[in-house]
Every structure is written in C-alpha cells, then in structure tokens.
C-alpha positions in Angstrom: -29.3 16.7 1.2 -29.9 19.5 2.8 -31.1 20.3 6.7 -32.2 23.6 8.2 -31.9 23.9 11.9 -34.6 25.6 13.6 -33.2 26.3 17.0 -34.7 29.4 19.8 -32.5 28.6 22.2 -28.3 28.2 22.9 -27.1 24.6 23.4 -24.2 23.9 25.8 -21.4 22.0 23.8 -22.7 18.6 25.0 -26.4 19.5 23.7 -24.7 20.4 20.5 -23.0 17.4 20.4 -25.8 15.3 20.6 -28.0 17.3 18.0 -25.2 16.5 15.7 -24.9 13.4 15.8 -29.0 13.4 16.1 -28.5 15.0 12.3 -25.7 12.6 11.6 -27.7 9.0 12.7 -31.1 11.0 10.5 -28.7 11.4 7.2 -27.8 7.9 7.0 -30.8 6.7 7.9 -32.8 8.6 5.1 -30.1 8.1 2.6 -30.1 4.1 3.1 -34.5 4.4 2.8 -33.7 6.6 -0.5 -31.6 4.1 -1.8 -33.8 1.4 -0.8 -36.5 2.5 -3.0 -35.5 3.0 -6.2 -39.1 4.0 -7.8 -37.9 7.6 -5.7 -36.8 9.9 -8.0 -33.0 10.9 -7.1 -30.9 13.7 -8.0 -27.0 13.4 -7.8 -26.0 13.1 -3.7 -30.0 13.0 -3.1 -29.3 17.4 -2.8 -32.5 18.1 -3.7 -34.1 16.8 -0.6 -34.6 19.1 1.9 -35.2 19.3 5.9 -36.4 21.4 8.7 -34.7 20.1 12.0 -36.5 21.6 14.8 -33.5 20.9 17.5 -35.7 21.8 20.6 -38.2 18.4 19.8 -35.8 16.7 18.0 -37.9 16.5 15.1 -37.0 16.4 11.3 -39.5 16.7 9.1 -39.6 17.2 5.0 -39.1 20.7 4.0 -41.3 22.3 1.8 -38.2 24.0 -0.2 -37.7 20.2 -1.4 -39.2 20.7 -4.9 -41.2 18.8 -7.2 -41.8 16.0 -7.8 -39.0 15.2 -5.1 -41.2 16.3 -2.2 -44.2 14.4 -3.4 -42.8 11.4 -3.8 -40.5 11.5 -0.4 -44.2 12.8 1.2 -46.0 9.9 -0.5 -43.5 7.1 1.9 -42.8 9.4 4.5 -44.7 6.8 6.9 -42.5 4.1 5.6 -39.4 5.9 6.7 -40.6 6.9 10.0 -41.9 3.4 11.2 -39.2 1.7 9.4 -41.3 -0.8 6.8 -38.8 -2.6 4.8 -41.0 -2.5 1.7 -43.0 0.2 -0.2 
C-alpha cells in the first residue's frame, strides 16, 4: 500500500507526529476492511492500492494511480470503509 502526502505547508515535529500516526491508525484500518472482504481483488501486501493523503484536512482518499480493476473494486465499497459497515 502505498500513500502520497499532499502537504503546502511545514508541520512542527508534534504536527508530524500526529499525521503519522494519522497514516499509521488509516493503514491498519484499510488493511483489516481489505482483508475482511475477500471478493476484493488483492495483490501480494495489498501494494497496488494507492492513496492521496491531503495532511492539511486530514483526509485520505483512493488514488487514481491505484490501477485496475483494483481501484474499481476498492471505489465500489469505499462507503463501507468509511462508515465502518461490517458487511458488503
């Protein structure tokens, strides 16, 4: 899995720290969800998911340099993940 930070602005070390562990807390979380549902098509270590982390908001969303039929598939439960539905 991979996560591009999108950042306009210099973080103290304590804002860093927290965006880190921001990242941290979103990898587990979307690695247990893609484990969860195994109708997902995987590659090995889920690396050909990617992310755009906008640091500033907080916000990760699904990159578009995930490629097919990865993206579409991720994009298809992306509601699921983000309101935490147990089921798909």
């Amino acid at each position: 899995m991979k996560i591009n930070w999108h950042s306009d602005t210099q973080l103290s070390s304590d804002e860093l720290d927290k965006r880190i562990q921001f990242e941290f807390d979103f990898r587990q979380k979307m690695t247990r969800f893609l484990m969860r549902f195994p109708i997902l098509d995987r590659c090995q270590d889920f690396e050909c998911y990617v992310f755009d982390y906008f640091v500033e908001s907080q916000k990760i969303e699904l990159s578009k340099d995930t490629a097919e039929p990865f993206f579409s598939n991720l994009k298809s439960r992306w509601h699921l993940f983000e309101t935490g539905e147990k089921s798909a």
